[in-house]
C-alpha positions in Angstrom: 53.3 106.5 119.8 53.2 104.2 116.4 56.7 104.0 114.9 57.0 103.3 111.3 57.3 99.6 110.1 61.2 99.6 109.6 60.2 96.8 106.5 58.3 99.7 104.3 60.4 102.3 104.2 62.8 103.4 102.1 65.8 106.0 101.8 64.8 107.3 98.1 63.1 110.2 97.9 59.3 109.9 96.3 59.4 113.0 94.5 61.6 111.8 91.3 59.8 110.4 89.4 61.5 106.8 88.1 62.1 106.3 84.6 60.5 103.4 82.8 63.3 100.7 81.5 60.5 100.1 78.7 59.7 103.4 76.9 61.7 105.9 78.5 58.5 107.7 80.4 58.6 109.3 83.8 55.0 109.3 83.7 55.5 106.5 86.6 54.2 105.6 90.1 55.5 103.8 93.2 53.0 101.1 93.7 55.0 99.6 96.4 58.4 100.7 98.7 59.9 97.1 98.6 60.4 95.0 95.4 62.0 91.2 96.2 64.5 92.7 98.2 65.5 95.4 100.3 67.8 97.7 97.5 64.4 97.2 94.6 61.2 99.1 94.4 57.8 98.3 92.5 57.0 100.9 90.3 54.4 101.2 87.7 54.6 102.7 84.0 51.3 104.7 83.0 53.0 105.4 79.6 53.3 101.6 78.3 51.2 100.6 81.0 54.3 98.1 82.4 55.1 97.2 85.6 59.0 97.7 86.7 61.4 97.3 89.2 64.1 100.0 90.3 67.1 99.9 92.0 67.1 102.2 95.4 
């Protein structure tokens, strides 16, 4: 059985929706569970078309 890569995932829930920092949109996807470190996430803003960080 494949357990899941410890590194990737997160204890945030994927169903709210972040809100951007730069426009105010929560028109925004998770493009990646782990920013720089372990408490950030990569999101992505589809409103101003920005790529942010969040804190987890």
């Amino acid at each position: 059985m494949r357990r899941l890569d410890p590194s990737v995932t997160t204890g945030g829930s994927d169903d709210s929706p972040a809100e951007c920092p730069y426009c105010g949109s929560t028109d925004t996807e998770r493009e990646h569970p782990k920013g720089p470190s372990l408490c950030r996430s990569m999101h992505f803003c589809h409103g101003c078309e920005q790529p942010f960080e969040r804190m987890e």
